[in-house]
C-alpha positions as a Python dict, from the first residue, in 0.01 Angstrom:
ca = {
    (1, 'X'): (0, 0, 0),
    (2, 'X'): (-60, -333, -91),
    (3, 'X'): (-353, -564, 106),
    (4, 'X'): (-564, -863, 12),
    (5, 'X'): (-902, -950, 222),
    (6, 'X'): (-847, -1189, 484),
    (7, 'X'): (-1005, -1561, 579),
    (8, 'X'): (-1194, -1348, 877),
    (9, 'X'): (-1283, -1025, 698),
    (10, 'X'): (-1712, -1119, 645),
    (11, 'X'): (-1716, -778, 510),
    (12, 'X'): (-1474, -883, 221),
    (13, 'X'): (-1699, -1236, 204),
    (14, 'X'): (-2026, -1052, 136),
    (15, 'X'): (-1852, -842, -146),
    (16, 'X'): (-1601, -1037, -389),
    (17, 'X'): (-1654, -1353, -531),
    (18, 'X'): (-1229, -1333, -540),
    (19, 'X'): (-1003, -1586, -288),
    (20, 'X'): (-935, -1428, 56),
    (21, 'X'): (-623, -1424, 185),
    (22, 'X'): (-536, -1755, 490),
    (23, 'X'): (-256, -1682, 714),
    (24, 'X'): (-239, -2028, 805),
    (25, 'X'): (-226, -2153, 478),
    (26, 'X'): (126, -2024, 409),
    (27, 'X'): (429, -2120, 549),
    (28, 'X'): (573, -1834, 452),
    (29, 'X'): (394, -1556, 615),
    (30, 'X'): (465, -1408, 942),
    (31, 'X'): (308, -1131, 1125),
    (32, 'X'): (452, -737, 1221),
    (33, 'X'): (385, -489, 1416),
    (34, 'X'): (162, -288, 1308),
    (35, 'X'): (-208, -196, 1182),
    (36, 'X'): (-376, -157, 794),
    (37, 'X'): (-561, 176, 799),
    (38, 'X'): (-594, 297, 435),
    (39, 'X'): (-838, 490, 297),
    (40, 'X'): (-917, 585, -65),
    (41, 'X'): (-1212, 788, -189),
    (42, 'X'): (-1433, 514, -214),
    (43, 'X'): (-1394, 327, 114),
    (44, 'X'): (-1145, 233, 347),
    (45, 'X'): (-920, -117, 454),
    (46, 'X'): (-831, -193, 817),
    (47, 'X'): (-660, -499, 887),
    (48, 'X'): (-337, -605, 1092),
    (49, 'X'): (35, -629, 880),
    (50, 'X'): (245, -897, 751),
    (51, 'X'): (527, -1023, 558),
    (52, 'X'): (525, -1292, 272),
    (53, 'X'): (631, -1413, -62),
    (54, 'X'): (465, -1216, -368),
    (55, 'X'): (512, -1282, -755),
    (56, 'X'): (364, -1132, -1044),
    (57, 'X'): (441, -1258, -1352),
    (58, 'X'): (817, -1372, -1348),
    (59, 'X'): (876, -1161, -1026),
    (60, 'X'): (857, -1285, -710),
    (61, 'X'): (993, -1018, -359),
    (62, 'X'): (1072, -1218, -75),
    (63, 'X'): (904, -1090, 307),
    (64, 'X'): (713, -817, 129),
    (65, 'X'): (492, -631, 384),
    (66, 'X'): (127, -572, 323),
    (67, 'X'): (-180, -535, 485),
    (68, 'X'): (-437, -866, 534),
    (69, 'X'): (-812, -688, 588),
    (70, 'X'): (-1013, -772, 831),
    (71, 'X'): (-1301, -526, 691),
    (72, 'X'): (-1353, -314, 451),
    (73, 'X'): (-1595, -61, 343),
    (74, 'X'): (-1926, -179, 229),
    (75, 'X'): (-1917, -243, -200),
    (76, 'X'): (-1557, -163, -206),
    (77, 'X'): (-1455, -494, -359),
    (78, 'X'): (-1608, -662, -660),
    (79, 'X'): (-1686, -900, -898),
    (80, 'X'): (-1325, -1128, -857),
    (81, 'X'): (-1120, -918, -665),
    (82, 'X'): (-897, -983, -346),
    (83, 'X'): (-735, -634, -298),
    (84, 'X'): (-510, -349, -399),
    (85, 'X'): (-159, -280, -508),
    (86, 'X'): (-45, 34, -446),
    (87, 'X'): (217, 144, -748),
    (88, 'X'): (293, 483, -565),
    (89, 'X'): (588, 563, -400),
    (90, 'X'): (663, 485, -37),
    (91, 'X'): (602, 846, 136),
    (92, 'X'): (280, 747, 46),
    (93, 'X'): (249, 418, 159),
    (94, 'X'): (32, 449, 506),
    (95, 'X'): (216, 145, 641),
    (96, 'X'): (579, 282, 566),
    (97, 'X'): (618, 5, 370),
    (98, 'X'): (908, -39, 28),
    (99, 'X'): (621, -51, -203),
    (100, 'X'): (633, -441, -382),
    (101, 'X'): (699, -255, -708),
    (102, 'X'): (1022, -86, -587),
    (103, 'X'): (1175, -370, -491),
    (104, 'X'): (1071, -632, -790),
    (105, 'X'): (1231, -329, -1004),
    (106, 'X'): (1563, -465, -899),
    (107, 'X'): (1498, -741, -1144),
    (108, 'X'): (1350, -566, -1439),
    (109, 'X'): (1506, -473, -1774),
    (110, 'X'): (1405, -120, -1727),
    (111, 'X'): (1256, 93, -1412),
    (112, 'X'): (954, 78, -1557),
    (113, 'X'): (593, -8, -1575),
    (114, 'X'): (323, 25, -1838),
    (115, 'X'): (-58, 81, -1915),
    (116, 'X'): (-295, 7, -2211),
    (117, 'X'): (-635, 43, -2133),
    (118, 'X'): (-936, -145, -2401),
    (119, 'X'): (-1287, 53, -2402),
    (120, 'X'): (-1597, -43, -2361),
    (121, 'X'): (-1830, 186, -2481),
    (122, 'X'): (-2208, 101, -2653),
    (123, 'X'): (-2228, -255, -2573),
    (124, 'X'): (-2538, -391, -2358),
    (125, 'X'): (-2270, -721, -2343),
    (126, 'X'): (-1981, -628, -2118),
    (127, 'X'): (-1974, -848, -1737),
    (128, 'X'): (-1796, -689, -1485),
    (129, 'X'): (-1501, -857, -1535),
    (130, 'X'): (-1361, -807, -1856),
    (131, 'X'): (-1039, -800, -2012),
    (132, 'X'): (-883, -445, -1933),
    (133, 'X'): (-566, -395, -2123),
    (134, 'X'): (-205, -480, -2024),
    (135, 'X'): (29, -405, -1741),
    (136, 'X'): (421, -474, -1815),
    (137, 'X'): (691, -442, -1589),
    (138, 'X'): (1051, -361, -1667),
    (139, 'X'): (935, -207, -1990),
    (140, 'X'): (716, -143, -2280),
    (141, 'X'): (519, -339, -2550),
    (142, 'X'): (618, -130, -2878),
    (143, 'X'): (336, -335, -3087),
    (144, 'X'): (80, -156, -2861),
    (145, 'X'): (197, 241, -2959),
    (146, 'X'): (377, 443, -3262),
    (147, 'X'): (669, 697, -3256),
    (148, 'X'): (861, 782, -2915),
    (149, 'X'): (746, 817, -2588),
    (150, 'X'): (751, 1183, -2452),
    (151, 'X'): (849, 1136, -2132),
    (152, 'X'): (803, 1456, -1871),
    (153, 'X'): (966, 1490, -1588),
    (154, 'X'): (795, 1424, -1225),
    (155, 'X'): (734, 1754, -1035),
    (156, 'X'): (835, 1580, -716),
    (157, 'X'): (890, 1179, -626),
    (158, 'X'): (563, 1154, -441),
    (159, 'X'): (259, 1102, -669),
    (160, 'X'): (366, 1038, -1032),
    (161, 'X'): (327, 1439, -1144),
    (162, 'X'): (369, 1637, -1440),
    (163, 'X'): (290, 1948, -1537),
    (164, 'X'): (14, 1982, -1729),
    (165, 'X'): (10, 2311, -1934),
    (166, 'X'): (-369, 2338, -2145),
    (167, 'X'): (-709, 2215, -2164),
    (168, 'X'): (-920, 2250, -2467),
    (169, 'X'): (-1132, 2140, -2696),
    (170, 'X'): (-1039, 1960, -3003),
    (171, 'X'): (-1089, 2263, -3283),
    (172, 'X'): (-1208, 2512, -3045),
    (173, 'X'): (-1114, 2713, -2703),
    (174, 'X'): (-739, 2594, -2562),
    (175, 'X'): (-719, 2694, -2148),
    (176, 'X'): (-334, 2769, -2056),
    (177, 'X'): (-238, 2660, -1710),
    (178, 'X'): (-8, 2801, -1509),
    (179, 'X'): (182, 2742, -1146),
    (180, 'X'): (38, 2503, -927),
    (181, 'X'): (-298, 2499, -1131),
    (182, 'X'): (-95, 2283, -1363),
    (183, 'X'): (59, 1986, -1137),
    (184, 'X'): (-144, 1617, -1260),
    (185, 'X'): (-118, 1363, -1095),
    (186, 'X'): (-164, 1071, -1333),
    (187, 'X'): (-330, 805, -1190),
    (188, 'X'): (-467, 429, -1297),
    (189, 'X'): (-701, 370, -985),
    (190, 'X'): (-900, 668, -1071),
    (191, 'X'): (-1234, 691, -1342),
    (192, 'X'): (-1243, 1080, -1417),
    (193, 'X'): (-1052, 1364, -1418),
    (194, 'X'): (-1056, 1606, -1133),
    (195, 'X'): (-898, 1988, -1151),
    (196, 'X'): (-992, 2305, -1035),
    (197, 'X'): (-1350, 2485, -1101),
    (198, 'X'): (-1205, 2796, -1196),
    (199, 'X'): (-1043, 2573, -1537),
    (200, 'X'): (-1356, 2375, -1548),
    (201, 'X'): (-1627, 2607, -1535),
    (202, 'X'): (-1411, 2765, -1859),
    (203, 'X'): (-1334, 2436, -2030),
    (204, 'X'): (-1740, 2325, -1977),
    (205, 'X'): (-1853, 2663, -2079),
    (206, 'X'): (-1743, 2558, -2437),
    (207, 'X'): (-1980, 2331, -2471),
    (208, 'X'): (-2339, 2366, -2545),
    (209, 'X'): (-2582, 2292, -2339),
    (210, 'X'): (-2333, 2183, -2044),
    (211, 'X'): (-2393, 2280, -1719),
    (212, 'X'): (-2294, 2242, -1336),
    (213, 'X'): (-2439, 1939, -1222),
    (214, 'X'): (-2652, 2049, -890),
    (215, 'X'): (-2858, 2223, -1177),
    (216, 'X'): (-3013, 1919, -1307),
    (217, 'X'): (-2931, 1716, -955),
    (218, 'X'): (-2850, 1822, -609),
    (219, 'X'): (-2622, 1529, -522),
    (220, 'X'): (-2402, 1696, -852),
    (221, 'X'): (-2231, 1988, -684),
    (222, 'X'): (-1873, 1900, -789),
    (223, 'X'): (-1994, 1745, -1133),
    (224, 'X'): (-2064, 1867, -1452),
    (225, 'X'): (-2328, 1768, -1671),
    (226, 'X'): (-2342, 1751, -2055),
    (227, 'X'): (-2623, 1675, -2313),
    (228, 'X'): (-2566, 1281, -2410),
    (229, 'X'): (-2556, 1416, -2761),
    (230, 'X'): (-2216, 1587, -2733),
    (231, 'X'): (-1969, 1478, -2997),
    (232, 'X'): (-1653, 1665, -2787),
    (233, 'X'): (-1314, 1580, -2780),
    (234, 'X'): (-1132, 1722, -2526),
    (235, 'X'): (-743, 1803, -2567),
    (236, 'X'): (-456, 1764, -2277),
    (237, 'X'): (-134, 1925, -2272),
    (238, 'X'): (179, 1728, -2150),
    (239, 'X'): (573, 1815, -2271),
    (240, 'X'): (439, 2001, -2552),
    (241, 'X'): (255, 1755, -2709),
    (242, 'X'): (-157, 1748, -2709),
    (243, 'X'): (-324, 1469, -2683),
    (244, 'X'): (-705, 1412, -2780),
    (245, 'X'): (-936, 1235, -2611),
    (246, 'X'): (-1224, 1078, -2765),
    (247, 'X'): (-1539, 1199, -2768),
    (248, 'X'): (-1689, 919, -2604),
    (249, 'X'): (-1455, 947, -2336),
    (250, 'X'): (-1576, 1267, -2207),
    (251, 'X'): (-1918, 1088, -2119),
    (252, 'X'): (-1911, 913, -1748),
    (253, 'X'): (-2208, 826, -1718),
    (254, 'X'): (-2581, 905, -1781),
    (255, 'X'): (-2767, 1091, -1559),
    (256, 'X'): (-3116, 1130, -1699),
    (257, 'X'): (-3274, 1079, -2085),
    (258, 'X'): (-3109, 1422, -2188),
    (259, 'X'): (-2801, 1484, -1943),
    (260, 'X'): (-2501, 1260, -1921),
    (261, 'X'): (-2182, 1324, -1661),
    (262, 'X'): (-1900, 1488, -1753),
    (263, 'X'): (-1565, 1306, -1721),
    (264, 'X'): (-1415, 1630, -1550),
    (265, 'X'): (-1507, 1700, -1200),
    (266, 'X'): (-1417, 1945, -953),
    (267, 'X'): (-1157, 1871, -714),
    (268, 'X'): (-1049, 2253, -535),
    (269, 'X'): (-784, 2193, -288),
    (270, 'X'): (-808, 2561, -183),
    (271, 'X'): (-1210, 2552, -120),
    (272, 'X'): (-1194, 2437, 231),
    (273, 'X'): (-1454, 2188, 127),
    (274, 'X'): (-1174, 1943, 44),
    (275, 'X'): (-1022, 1695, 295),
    (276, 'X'): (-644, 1749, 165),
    (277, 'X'): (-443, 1983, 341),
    (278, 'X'): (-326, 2240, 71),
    (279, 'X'): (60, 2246, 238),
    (280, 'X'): (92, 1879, 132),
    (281, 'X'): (212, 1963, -208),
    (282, 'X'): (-107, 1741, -340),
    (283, 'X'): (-166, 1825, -703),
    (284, 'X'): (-452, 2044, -810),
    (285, 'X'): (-534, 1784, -1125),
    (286, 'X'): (-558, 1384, -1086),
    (287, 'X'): (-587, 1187, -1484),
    (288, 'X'): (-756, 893, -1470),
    (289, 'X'): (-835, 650, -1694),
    (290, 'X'): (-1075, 875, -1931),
    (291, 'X'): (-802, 1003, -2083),
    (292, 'X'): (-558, 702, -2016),
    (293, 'X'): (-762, 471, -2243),
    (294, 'X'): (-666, 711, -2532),
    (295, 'X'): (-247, 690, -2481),
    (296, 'X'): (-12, 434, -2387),
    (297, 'X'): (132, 530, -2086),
    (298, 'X'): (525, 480, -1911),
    (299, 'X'): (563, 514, -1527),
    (300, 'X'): (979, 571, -1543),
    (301, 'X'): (1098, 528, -1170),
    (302, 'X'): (1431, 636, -1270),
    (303, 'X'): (1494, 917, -1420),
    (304, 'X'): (1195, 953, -1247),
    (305, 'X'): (918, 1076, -1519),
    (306, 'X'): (576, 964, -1643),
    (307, 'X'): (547, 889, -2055),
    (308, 'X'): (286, 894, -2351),
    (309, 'X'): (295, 741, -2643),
    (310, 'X'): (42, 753, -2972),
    (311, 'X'): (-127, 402, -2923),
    (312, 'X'): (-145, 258, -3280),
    (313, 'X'): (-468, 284, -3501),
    (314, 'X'): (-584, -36, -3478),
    (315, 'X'): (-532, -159, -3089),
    (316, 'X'): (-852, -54, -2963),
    (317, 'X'): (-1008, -316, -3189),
    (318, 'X'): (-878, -570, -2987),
    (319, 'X'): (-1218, -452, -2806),
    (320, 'X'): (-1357, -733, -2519),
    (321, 'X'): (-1065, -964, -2571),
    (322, 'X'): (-788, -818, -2470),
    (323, 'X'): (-396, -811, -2653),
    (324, 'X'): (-196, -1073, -2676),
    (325, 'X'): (-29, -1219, -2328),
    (326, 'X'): (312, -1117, -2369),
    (327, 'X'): (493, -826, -2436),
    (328, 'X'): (884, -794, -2603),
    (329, 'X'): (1039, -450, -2558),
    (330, 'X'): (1279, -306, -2828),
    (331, 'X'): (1571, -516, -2757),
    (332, 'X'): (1366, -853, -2815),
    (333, 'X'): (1354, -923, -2390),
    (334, 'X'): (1012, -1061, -2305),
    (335, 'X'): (903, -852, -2028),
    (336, 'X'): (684, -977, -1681),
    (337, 'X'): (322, -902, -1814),
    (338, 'X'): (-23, -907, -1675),
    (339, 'X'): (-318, -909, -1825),
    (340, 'X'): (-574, -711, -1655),
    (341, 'X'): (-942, -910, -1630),
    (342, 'X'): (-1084, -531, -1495),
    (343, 'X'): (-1341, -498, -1298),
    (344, 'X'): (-1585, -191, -1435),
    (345, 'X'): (-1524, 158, -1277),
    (346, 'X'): (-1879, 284, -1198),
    (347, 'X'): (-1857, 685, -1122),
    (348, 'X'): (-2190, 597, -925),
    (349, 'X'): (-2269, 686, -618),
    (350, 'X'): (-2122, 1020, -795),
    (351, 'X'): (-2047, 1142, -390),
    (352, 'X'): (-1802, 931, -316),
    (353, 'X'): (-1559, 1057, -602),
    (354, 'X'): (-1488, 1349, -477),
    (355, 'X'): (-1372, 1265, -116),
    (356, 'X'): (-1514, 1170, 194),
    (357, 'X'): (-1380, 1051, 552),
    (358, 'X'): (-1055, 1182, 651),
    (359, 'X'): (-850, 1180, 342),
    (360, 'X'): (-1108, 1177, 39),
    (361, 'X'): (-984, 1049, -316),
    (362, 'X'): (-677, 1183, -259),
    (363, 'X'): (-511, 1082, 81),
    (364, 'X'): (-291, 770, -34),
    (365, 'X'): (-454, 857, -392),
    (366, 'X'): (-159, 691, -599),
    (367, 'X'): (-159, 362, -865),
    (368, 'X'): (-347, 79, -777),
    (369, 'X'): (-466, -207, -928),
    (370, 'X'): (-733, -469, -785),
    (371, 'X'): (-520, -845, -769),
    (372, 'X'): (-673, -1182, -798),
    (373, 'X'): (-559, -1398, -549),
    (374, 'X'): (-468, -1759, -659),
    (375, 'X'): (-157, -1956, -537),
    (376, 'X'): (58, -1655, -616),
    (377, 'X'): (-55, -1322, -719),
    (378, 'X'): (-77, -1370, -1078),
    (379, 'X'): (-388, -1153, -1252),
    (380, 'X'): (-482, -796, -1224),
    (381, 'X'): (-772, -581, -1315),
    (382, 'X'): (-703, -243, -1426),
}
């Protein structure tokens, strides 16, 4: 789904310091039938429906439908945001809705769209708003990554998944997967990585002095907790090729002067705790950007298929400022590029990660990114 906060929505007023969407103050937008009723892990959008103009970048999709917001969960926007672009598919899309990505594909070099993520990690300087990395549509920027991209296949057209076939620990224990267990869904809007306790309790239990996190605090059931200290890399499986993630990735947050959150959390479709049906073919893992910041990443709507790609040594020293504006892909074609100003992910309140009201983290879980608003849709924040 994509929806911007509306001119009336004083829930959206009190939260974002971003421009709010005016009905009236487009000649181009006309109303539908129809309501906005999304809901994400961490709040929830209602609003009424629409149709206008929206560009990004070079791309611009005539009478694209979206939702305008009339409220919005409390602290669900911030810092200079206006709303959310859904980069799912459409059986997803709560408003039925050709997602805007599907049809400004029409244009692009390639059917696709891709991620680098910067870090910020040890620095009392970062603002909210910072410069996250770089989206580009209809391709990829090959100065950004080394070697080929591995694409994998997509288990089914629905959320981008792939079979994900170990955990581990960089030098240590490797956890096969097997079956449904080892369906990902990989993910942009989310922080951490969710999977099933059975692998997690396993994959933690390598690690000394980690624990389950309603040990140390009782709002912690579906978290793990880790000593602050821990110099772990944790190791992924995808198309045969294992992919580390650094070790200060695996820290989500810190929790008290000795324990710090672990970036895998429990998410058990099969529990009966969890709001997600487990006949909807949901996956049992979601990726988010804990391990994304450590690979370049290639959502391939046709043959549909999600890729990876070594980034190159040196591109996380690009650091607070960002890459370069642009992107080329291998043929020389300067590709539609945003550069993501992102907002900062905070896994706190911890509760609200792992589900809540009707559909939880997963119910129209799919990629999203948070757009500024300004005469035409023309930032992001990853």
């Amino acid at each position: 789904d994509l929806w911007l906060g509306g001119s009336t929505c004083t829930s959206c007023d009190v939260q974002t310091t971003g421009h709010l969407f005016s009905e009236s103050g487009s000649s181009t937008f006309n109303t539908v039938p129809g309501q906005l009723n999304v809901r994400y892990g961490s709040g929830q959008a209602v609003g009424d429906l629409g149709t206008d103009n929206v560009q990004l970048g070079q791309f611009q999709v005539t009478a694209q439908t979206f939702g305008v917001a009339t409220r919005v969960s409390s602290n669900f926007l911030s810092g200079n945001l206006s709303g959310l672009m859904g980069l799912g598919f459409q059986n997803l899309a709560s408003t039925g809705a050709t997602p805007w990505w599907i049809r400004a594909s029409t244009a692009w070099t390639r059917p696709q769209m891709s991620f680098y993520f910067t870090r910020f990690r040890n620095t009392q300087r970062a603002n909210e708003d910072e410069p996250g990395g770089q989206f580009t549509m209809g391709g990829t920027n090959s100065s950004l990554y080394d070697g080929d991209i591995n694409f994998i296949d997509l288990v089914r057209a629905q959320y981008w998944t792939v079979p994900m076939t170990s955990l581990g620990i960089s030098g240590g224990r490797s956890i096969s997967l097997s079956g449904s267990t080892q369906n990902a869904a990989i993910d942009t809007g989310t922080t951490l990585i969710g999977g099933p306790s059975s692998v997690l309790d396993q994959f933690y239990a390598s690690i000394p002095g980690a624990a389950r996190g309603d040990q140390v605090d009782g709002s912690l059931r579906d978290y793990y907790v880790v000593p602050c200290s821990a110099n772990v890399q944790a190791t992924l499986t995808f198309g045969g090729q294992t992919y580390t993630m650094s070790s200060s990735d695996l820290i989500a947050g810190t929790v008290s002067r000795s324990y710090c959150l672990g970036a895998f959390f429990t998410l058990d479709l099969d529990s009966g705790s969890s709001p997600i049906p487990t006949s909807s073919s949901v996956p049992s893992w979601v990726v988010g950007s804990a391990f994304l910041k450590n690979v370049y990443t290639v959502f391939q709507a046709e043959p549909a298929a999600v890729g990876f790609a070594t980034l190159k040594d040196n591109v996380q020293s690009f650091g607070p400022i960002g890459v370069a504006g642009f992107s080329v892909d291998e043929n020389g074609n300067t590709n539609g590029t945003i550069i993501g100003a992102a907002g900062v992910r905070r896994p706190i309140p911890i509760p609200s990660l792992s589900g809540g009201g009707e559909g939880g983290l997963l119910r129209n879980m799919a990629l999203w990114f948070s757009v500024v608003l300004a005469t035409v849709l023309s930032a992001v924040s990853i």
